[in-house]
PDB file of N, CA, C and O in Angstrom:
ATOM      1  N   UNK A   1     -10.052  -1.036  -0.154  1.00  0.00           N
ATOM      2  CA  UNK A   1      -8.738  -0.515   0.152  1.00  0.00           C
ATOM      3  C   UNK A   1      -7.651  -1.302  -0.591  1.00  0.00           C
ATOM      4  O   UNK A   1      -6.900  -0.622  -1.290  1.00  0.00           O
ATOM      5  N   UNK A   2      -7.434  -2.712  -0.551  1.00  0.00           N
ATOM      6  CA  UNK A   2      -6.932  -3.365  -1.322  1.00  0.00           C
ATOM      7  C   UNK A   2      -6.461  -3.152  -2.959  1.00  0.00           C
ATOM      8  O   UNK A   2      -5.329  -3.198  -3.440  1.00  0.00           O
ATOM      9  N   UNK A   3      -7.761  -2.904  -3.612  1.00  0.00           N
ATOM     10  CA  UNK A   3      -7.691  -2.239  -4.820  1.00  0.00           C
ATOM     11  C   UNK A   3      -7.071  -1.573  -5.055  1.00  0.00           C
ATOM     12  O   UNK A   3      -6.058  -1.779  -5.724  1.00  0.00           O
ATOM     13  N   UNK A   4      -7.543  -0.142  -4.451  1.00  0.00           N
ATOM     14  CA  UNK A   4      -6.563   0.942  -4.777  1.00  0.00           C
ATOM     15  C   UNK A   4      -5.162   1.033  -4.355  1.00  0.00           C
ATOM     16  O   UNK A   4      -4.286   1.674  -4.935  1.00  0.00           O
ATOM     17  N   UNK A   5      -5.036   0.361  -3.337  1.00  0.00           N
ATOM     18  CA  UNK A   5      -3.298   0.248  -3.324  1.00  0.00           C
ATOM     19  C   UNK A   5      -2.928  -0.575  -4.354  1.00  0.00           C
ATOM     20  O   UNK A   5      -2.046  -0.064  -5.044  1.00  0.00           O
ATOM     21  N   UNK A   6      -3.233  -1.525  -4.666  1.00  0.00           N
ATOM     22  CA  UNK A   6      -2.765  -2.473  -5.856  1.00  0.00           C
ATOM     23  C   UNK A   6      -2.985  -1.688  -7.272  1.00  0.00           C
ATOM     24  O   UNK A   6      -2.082  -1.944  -8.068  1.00  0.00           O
ATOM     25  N   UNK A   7      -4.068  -0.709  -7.812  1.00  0.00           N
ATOM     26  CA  UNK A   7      -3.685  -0.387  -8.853  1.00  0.00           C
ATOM     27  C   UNK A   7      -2.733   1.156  -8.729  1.00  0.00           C
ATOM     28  O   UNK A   7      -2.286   1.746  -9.713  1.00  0.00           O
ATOM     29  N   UNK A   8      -2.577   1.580  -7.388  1.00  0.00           N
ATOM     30  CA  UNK A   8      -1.397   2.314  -7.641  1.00  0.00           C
ATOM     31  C   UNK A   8      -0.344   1.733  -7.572  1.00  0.00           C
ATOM     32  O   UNK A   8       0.573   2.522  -7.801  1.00  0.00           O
ATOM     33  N   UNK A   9      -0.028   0.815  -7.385  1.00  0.00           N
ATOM     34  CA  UNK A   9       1.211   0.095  -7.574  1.00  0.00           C
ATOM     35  C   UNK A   9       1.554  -0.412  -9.157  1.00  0.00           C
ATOM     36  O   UNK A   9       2.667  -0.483  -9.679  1.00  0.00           O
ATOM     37  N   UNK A  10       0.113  -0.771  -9.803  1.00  0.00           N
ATOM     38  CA  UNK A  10       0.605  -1.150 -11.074  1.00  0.00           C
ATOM     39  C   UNK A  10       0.544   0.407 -11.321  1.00  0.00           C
ATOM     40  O   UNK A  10       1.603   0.612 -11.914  1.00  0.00           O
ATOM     41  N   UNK A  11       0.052   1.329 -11.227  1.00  0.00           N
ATOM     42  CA  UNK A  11       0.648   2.624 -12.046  1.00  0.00           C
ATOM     43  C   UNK A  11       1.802   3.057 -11.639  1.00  0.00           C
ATOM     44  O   UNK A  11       2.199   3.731 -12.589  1.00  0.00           O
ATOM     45  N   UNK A  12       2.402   3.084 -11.016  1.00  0.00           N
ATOM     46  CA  UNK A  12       3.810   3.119 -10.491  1.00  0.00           C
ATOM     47  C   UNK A  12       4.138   2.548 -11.418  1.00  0.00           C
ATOM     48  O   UNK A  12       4.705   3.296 -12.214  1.00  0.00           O
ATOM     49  N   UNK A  13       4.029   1.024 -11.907  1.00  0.00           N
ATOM     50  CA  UNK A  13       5.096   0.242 -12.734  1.00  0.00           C
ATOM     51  C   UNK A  13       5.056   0.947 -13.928  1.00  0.00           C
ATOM     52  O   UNK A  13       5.920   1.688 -14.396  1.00  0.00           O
ATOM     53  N   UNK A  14       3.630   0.549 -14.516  1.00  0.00           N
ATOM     54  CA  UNK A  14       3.354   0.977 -15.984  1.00  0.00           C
ATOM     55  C   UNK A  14       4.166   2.396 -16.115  1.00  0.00           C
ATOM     56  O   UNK A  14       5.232   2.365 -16.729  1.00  0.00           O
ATOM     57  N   UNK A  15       3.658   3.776 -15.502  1.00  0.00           N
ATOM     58  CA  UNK A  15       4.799   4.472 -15.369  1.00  0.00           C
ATOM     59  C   UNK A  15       6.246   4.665 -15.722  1.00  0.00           C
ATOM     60  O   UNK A  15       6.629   5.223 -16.750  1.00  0.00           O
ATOM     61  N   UNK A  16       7.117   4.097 -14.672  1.00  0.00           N
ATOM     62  CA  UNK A  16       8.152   4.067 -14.373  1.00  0.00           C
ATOM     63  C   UNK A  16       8.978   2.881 -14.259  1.00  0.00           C
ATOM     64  O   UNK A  16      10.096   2.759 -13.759  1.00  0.00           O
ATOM     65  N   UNK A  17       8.057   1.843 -14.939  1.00  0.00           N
ATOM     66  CA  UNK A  17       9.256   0.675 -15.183  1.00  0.00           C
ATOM     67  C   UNK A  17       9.620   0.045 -13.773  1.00  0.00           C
ATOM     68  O   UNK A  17      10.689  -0.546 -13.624  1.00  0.00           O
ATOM     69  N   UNK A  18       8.822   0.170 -12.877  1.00  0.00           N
ATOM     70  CA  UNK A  18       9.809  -0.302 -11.818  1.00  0.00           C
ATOM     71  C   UNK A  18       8.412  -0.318 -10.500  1.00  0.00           C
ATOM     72  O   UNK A  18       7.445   0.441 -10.438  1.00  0.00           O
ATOM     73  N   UNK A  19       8.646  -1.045  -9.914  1.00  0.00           N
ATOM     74  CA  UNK A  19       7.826  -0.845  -8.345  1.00  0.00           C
ATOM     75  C   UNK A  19       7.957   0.010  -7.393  1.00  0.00           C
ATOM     76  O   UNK A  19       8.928   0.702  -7.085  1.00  0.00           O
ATOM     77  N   UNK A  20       7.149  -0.055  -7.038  1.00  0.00           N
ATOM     78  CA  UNK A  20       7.538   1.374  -5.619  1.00  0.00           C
ATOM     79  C   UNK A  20       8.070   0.263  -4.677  1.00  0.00           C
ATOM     80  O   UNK A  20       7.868  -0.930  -4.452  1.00  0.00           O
ATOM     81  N   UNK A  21       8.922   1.366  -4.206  1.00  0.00           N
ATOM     82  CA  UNK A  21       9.792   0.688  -2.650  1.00  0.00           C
ATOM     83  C   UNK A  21       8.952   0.549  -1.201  1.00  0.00           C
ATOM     84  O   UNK A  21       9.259  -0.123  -0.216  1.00  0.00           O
ATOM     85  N   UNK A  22       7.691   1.486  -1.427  1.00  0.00           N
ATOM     86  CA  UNK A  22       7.067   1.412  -0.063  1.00  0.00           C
ATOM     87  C   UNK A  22       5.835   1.894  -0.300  1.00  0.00           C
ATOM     88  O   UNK A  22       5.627   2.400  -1.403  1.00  0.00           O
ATOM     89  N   UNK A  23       4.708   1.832   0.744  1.00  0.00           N
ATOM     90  CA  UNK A  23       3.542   3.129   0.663  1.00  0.00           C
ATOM     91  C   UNK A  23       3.782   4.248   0.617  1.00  0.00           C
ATOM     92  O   UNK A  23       3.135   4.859  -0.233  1.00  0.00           O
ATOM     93  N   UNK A  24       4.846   5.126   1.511  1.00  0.00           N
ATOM     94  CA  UNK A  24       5.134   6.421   1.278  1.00  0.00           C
ATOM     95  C   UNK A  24       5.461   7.029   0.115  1.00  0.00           C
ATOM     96  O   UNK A  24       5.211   8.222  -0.056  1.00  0.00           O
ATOM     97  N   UNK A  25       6.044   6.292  -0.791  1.00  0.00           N
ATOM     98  CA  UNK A  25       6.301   6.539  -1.880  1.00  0.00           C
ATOM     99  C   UNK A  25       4.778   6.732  -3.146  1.00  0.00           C
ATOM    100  O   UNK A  25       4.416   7.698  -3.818  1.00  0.00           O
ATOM    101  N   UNK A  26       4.409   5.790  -3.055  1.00  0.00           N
ATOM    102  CA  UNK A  26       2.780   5.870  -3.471  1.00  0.00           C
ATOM    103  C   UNK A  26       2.094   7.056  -2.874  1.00  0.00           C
ATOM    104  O   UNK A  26       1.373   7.790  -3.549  1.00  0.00           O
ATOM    105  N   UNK A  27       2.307   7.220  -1.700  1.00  0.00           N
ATOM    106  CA  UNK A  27       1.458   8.089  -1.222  1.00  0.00           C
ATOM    107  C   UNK A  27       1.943   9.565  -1.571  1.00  0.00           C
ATOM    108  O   UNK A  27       1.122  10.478  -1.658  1.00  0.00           O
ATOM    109  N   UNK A  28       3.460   9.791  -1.790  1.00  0.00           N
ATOM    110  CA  UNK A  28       3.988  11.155  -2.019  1.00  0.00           C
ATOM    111  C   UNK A  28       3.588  11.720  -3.471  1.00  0.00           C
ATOM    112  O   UNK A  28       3.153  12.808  -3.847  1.00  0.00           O
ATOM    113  N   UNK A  29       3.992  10.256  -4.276  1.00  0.00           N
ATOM    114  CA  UNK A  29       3.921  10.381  -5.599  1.00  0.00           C
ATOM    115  C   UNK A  29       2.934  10.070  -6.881  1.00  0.00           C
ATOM    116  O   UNK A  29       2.963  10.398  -8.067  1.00  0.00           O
ATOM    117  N   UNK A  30       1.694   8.964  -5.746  1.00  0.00           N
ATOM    118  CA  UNK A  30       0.775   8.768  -6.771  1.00  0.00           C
ATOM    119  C   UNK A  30      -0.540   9.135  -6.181  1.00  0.00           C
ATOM    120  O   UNK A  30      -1.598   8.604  -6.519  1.00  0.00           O
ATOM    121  N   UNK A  31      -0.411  10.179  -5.178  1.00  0.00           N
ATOM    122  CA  UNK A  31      -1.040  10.255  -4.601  1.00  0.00           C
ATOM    123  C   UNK A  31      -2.490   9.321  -3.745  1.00  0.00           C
ATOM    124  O   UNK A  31      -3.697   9.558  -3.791  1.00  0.00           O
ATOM    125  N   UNK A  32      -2.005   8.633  -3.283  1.00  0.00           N
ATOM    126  CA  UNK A  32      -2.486   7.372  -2.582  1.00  0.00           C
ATOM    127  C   UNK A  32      -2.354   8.117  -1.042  1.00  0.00           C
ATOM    128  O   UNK A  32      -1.355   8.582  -0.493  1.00  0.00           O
ATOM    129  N   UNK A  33      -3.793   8.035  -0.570  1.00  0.00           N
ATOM    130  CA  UNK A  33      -4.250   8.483   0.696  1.00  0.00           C
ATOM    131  C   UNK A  33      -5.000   6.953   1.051  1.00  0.00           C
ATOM    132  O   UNK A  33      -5.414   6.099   0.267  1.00  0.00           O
ATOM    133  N   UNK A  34      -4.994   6.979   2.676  1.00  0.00           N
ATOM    134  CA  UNK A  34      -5.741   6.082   3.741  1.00  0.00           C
ATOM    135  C   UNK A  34      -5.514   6.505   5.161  1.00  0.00           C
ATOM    136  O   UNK A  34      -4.403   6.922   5.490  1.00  0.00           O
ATOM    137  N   UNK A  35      -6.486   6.425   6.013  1.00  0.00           N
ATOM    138  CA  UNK A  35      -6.550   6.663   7.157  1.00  0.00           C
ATOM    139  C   UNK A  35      -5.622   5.554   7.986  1.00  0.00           C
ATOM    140  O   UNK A  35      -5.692   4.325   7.951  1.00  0.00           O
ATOM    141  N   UNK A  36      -4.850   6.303   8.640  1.00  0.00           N
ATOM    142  CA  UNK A  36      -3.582   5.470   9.448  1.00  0.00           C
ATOM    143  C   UNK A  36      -3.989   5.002  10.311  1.00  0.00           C
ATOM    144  O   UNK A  36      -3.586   3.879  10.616  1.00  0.00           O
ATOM    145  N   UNK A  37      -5.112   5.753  11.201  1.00  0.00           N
ATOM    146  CA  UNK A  37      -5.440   5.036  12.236  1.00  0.00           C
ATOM    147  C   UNK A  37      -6.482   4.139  12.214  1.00  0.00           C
ATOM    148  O   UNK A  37      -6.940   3.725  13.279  1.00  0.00           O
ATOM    149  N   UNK A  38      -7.069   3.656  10.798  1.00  0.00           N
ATOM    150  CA  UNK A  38      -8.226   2.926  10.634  1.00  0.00           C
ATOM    151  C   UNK A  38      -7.229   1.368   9.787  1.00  0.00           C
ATOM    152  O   UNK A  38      -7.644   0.213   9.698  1.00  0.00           O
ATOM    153  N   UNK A  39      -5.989   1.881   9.333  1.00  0.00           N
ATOM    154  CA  UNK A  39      -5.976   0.896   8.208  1.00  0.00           C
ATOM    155  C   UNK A  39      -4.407   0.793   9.079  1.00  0.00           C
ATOM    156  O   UNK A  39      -4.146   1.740   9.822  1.00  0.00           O
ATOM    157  N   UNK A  40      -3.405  -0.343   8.973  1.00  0.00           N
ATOM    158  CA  UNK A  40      -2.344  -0.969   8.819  1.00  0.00           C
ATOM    159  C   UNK A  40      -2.014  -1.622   7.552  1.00  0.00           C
ATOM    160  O   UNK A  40      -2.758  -2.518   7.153  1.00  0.00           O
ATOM    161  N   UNK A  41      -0.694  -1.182   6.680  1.00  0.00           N
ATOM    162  CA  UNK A  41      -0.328  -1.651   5.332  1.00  0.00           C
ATOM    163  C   UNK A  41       0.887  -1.990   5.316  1.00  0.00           C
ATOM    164  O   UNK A  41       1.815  -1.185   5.238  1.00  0.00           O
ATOM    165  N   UNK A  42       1.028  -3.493   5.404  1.00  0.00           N
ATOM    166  CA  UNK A  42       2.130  -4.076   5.261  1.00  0.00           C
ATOM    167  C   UNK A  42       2.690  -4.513   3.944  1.00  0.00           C
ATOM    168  O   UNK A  42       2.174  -5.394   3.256  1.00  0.00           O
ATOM    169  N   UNK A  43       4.049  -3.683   3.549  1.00  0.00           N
ATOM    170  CA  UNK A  43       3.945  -3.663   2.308  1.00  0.00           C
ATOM    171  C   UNK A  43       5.562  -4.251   2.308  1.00  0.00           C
ATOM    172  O   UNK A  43       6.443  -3.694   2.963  1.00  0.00           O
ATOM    173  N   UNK A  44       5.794  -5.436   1.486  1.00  0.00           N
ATOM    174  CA  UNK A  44       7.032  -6.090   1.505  1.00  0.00           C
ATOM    175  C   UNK A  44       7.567  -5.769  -0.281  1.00  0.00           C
ATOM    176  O   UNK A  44       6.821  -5.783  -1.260  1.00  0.00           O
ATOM    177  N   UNK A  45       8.712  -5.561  -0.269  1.00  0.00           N
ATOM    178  CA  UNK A  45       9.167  -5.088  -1.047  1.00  0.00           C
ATOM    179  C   UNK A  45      10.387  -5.816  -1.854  1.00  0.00           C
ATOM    180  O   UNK A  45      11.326  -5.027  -1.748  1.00  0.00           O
ATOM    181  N   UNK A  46      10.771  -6.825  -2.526  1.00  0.00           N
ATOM    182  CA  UNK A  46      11.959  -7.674  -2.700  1.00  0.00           C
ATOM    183  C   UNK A  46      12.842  -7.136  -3.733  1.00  0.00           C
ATOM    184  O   UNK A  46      14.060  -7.206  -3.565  1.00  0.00           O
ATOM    185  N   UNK A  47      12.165  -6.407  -5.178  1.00  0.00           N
ATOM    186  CA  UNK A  47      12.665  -6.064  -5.977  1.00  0.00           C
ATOM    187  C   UNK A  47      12.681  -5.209  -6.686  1.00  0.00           C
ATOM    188  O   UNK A  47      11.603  -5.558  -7.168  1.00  0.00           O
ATOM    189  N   UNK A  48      12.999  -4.053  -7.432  1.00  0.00           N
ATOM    190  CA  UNK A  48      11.773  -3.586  -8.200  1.00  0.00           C
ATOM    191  C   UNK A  48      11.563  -4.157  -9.602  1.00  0.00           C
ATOM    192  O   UNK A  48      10.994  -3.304 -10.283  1.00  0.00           O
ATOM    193  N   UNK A  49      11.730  -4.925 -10.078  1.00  0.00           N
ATOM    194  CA  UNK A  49      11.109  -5.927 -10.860  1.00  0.00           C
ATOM    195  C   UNK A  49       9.953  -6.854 -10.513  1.00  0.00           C
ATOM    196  O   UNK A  49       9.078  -7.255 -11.280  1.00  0.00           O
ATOM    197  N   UNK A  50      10.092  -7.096  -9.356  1.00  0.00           N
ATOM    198  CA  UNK A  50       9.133  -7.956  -8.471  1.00  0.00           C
ATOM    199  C   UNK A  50       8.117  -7.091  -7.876  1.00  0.00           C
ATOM    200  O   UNK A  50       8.351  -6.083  -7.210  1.00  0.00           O
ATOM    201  N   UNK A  51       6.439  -7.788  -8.307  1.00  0.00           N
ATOM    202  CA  UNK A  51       5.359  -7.099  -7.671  1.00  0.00           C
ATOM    203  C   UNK A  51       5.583  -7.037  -6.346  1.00  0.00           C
ATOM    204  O   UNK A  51       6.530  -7.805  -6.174  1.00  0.00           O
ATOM    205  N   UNK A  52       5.153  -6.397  -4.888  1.00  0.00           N
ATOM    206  CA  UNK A  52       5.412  -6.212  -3.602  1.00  0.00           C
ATOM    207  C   UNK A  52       4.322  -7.018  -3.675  1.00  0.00           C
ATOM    208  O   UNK A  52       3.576  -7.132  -4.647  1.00  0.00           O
ATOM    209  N   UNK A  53       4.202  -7.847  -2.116  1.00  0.00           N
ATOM    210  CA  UNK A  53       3.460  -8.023  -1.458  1.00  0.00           C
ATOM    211  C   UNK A  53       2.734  -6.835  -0.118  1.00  0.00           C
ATOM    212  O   UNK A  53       3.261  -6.099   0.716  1.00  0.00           O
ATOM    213  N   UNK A  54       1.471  -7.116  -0.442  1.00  0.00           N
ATOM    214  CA  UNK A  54       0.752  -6.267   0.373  1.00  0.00           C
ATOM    215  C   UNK A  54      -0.175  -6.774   1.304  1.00  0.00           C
ATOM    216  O   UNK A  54      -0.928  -7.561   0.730  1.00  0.00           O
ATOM    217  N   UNK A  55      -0.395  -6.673   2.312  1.00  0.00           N
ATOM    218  CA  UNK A  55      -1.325  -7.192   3.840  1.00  0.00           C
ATOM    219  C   UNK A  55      -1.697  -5.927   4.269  1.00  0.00           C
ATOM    220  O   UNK A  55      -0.962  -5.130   4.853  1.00  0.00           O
ATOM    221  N   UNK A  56      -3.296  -5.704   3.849  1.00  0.00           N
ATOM    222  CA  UNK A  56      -4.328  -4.379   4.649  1.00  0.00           C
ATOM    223  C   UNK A  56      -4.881  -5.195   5.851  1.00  0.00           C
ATOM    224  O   UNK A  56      -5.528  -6.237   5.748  1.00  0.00           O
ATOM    225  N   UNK A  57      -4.542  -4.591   6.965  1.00  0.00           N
ATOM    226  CA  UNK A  57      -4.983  -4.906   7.959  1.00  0.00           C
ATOM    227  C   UNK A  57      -6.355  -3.972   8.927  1.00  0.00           C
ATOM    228  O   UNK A  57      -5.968  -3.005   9.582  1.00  0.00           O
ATOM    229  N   UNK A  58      -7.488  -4.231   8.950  1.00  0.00           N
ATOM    230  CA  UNK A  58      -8.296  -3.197   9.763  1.00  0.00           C
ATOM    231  C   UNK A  58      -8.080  -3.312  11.088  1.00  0.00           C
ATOM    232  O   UNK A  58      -8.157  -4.368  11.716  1.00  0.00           O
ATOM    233  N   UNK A  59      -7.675  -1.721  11.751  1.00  0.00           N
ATOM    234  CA  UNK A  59      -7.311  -1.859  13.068  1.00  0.00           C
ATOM    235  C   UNK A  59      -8.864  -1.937  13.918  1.00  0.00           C
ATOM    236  O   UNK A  59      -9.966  -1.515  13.566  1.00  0.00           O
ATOM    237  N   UNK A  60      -8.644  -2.311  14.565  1.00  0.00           N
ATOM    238  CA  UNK A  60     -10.226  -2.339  15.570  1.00  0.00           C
ATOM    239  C   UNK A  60     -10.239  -1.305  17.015  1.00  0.00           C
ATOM    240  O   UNK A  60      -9.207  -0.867  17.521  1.00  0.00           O
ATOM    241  N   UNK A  61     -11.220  -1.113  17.381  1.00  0.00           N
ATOM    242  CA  UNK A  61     -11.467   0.111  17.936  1.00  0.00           C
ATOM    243  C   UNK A  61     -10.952  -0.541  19.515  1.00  0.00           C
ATOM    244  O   UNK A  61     -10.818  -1.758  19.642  1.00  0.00           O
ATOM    245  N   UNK A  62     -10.717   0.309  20.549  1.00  0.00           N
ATOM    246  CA  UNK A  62     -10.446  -0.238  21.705  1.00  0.00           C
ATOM    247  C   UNK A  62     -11.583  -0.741  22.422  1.00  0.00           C
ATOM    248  O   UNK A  62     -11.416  -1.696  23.179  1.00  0.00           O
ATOM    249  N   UNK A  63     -12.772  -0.200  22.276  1.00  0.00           N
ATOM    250  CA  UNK A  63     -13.780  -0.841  23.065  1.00  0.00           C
ATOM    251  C   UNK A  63     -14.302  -2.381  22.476  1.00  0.00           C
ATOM    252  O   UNK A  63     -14.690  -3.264  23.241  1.00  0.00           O
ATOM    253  N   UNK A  64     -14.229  -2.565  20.742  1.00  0.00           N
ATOM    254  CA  UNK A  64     -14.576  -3.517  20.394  1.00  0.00           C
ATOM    255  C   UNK A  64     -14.120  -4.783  21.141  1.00  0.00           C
ATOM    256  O   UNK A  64     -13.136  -4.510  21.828  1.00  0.00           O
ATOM    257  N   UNK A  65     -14.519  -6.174  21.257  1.00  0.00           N
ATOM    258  CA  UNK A  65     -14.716  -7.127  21.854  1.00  0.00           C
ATOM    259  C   UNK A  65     -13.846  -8.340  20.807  1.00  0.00           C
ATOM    260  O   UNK A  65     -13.799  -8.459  19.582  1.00  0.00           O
ATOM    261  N   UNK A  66     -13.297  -9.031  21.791  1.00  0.00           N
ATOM    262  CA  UNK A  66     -12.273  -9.681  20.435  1.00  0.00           C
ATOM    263  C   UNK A  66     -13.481 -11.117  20.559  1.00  0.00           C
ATOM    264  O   UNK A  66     -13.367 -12.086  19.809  1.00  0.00           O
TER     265      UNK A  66
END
């Protein structure tokens, strides 16, 4: 999962010169799909010159056991 958000982000750049502002944006425009209720994507955004930082988080099931 990691991957592919990260190389749609560099295709975003290579592209368009610039970073995406968010996942939705990836997802409208570079077509970048993930299951919402399996995955959390924290995606920090400072510049668009500046690569984003990204944190994939796997959500865990309710019965699982911490």
């Amino acid at each position: 999962m990691q991957t592919t958000v990260e190389k749609s982000i560099t295709m975003c750049y290579a592209i368009e010169g610039a970073y995406p502002q968010s996942v939705d944006y990836l997802c409208a425009n570079y077509g970048l799909i993930y299951d919402r209720s399996k995955y959390i994507i924290h995606y920090e955004s400072f510049a668009s010159n500046v690569r984003p930082t990204v944190t994939i988080l796997e959500r865990r099931a309710d019965n699982e056991k911490l």
